[in-house]
C-alpha positions as CSV (number, residue, x, y, z in Angstrom):
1,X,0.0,0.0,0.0
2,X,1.3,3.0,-0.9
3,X,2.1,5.5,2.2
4,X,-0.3,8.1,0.5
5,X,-3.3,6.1,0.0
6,X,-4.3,6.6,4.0
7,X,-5.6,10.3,2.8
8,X,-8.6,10.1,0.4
9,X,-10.1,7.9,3.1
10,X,-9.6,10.2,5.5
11,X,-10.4,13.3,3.9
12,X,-13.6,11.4,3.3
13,X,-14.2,10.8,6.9
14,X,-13.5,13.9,7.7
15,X,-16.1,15.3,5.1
16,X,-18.7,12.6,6.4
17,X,-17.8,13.7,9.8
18,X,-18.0,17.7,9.2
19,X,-21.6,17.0,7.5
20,X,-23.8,20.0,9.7
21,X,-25.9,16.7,11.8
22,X,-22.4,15.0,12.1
23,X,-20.6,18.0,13.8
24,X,-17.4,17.3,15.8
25,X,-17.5,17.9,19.8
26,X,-14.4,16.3,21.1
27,X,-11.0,15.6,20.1
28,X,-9.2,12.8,21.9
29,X,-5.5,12.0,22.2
30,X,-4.0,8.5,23.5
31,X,-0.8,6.8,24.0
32,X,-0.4,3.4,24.9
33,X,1.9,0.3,24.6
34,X,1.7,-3.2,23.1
35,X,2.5,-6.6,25.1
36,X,5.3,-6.8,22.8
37,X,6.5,-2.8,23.1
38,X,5.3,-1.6,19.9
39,X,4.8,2.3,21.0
40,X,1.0,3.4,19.9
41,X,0.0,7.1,19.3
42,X,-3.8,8.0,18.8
43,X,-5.6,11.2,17.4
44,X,-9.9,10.9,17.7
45,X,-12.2,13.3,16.7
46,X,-15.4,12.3,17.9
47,X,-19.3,13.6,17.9
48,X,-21.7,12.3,21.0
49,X,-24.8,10.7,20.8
50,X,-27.9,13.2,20.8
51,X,-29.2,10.4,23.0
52,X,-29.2,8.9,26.4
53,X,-31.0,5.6,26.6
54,X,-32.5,3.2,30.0
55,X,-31.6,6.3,32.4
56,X,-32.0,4.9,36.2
57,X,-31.2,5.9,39.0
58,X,-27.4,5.1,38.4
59,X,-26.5,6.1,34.7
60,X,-27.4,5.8,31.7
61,X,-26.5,4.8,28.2
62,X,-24.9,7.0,25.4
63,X,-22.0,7.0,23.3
64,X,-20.4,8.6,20.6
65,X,-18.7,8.2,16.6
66,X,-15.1,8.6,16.9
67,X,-12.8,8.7,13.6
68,X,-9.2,8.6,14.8
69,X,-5.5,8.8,13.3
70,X,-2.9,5.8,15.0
71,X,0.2,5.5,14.6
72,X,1.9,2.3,16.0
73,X,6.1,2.2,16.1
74,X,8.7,-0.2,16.9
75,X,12.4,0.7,16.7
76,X,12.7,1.9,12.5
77,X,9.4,0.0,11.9
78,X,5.8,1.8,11.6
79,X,2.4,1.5,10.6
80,X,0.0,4.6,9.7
81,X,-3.7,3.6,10.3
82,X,-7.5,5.8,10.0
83,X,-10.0,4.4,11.8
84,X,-13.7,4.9,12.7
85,X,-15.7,3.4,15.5
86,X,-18.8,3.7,17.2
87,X,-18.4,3.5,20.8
88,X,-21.3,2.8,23.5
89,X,-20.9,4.4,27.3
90,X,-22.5,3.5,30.4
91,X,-22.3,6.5,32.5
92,X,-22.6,6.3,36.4
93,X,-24.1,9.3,37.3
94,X,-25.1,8.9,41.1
95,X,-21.5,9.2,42.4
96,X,-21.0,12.9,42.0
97,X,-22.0,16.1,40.3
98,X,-18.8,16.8,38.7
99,X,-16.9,13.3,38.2
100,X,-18.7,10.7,36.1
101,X,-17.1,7.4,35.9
102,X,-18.0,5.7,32.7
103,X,-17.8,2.1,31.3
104,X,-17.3,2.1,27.3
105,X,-16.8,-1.1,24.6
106,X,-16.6,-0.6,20.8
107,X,-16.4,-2.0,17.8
108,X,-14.9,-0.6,14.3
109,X,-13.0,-0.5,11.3
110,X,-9.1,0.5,10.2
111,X,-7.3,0.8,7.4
112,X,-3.4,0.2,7.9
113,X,-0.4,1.5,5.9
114,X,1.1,-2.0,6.4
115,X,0.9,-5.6,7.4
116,X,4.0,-6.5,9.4
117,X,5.5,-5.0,12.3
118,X,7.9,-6.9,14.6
119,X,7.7,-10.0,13.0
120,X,3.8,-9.9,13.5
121,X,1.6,-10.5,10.5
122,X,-1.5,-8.2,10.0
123,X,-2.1,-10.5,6.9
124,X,-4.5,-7.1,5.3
125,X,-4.9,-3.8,5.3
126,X,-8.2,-3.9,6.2
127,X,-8.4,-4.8,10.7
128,X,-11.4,-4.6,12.8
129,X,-10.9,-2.3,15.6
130,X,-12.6,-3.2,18.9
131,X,-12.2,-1.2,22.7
132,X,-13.0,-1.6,26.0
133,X,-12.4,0.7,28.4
134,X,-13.3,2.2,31.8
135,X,-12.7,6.8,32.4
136,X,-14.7,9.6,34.2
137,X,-16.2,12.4,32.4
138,X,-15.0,15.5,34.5
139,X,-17.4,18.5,34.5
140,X,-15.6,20.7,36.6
141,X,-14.2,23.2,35.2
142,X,-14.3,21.4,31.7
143,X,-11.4,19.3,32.1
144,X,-13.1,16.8,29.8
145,X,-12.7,12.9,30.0
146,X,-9.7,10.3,31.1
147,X,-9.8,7.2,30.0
148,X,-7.7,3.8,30.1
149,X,-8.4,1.3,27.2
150,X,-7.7,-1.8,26.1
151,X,-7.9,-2.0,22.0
152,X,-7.3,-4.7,19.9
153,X,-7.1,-4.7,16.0
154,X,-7.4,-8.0,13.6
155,X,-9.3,-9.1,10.9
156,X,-11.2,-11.3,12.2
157,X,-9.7,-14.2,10.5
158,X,-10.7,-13.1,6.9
159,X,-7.1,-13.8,6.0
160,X,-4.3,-15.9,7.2
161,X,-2.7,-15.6,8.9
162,X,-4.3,-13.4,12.2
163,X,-1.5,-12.4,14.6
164,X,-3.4,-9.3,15.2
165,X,-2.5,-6.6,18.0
166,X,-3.7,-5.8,21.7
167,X,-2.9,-2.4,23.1
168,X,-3.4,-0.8,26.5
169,X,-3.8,3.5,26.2
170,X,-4.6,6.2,28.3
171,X,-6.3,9.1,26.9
172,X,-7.2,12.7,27.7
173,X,-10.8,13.6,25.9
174,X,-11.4,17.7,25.2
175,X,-15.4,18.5,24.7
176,X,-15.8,21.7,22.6
């Protein structure tokens, strides 16, 4: 793949995601690590969900879109990626009026500017991206939202062979 091809799909994201009902509210950087050390950078812009679903007394349900720039590295080695995902919250909203702890999982799709890195085989492009991961929104003073993940990208065995990557991030989430 060639290490341009990464931008018409995301200036189409971007287009998708700029559309007036799709407008962006957050930005989201992470950082994280592989089991094997491959260093992981990670740029989302994201939109909420207009809804809130099963409120109780505890929380309620809610989520957001995110489409997000990665950018894995191992010593010379590195693989560009754009990504988009929707993501489903469970907010705990009982706790406090200015810290909300939040559950999240997610499931969504990547495109990679390579197959291999450190002697692990991608096998395609094309990886499913899929997230869980616990945070707290923070009202106060609007700090915004930070999280701790667990992501893991593979293609689901649609090609051989599926060595796929797990990755743990933290992130910092800005609401504008």
């Amino acid at each position: 793949m060639k290490k341009n091809s990464l931008f018409p799909l995301l200036f189409v994201l971007l287009l998708l995601c700029n559309a007036e009902s799709y407008a962006l509210n957050r930005i989201s950087v992470g950082v994280g690590k592989s089991k094997d050390s491959i260093n992981i950078c990670h740029l989302g812009l994201q939109r909420e969900f207009n809804s809130k679903w099963l409120k109780w007394k505890t929380g309620y349900f809610s989520g957001y879109h995110e489409v997000s720039l990665n950018y894995w590295e191992y010593r010379n080695e590195s693989i560009k990626g754009v990504a988009y995902s929707p993501v489903f919250i469970y907010v705990f909203s009982w706790l406090s009026r200015n810290i909300f702890p939040y559950f999240e999982v997610g499931i969504g799709v990547s495109c990679i500017s390579d197959k291999t890195i450190k002697g692990r085989d991608l096998s395609s492009y094309f990886q499913f991206e899929d997230r869980v991961g616990i945070g707290a929104k923070i009202k106060k003073e609007k700090i915004g939202d930070l999280g701790f993940r667990y992501m893991h990208y593979s293609n689901a065995g649609i090609k051989q062979p599926n060595q796929g990557i797990s990755i743990f991030m933290f992130s910092y989430t800005y609401s504008f």
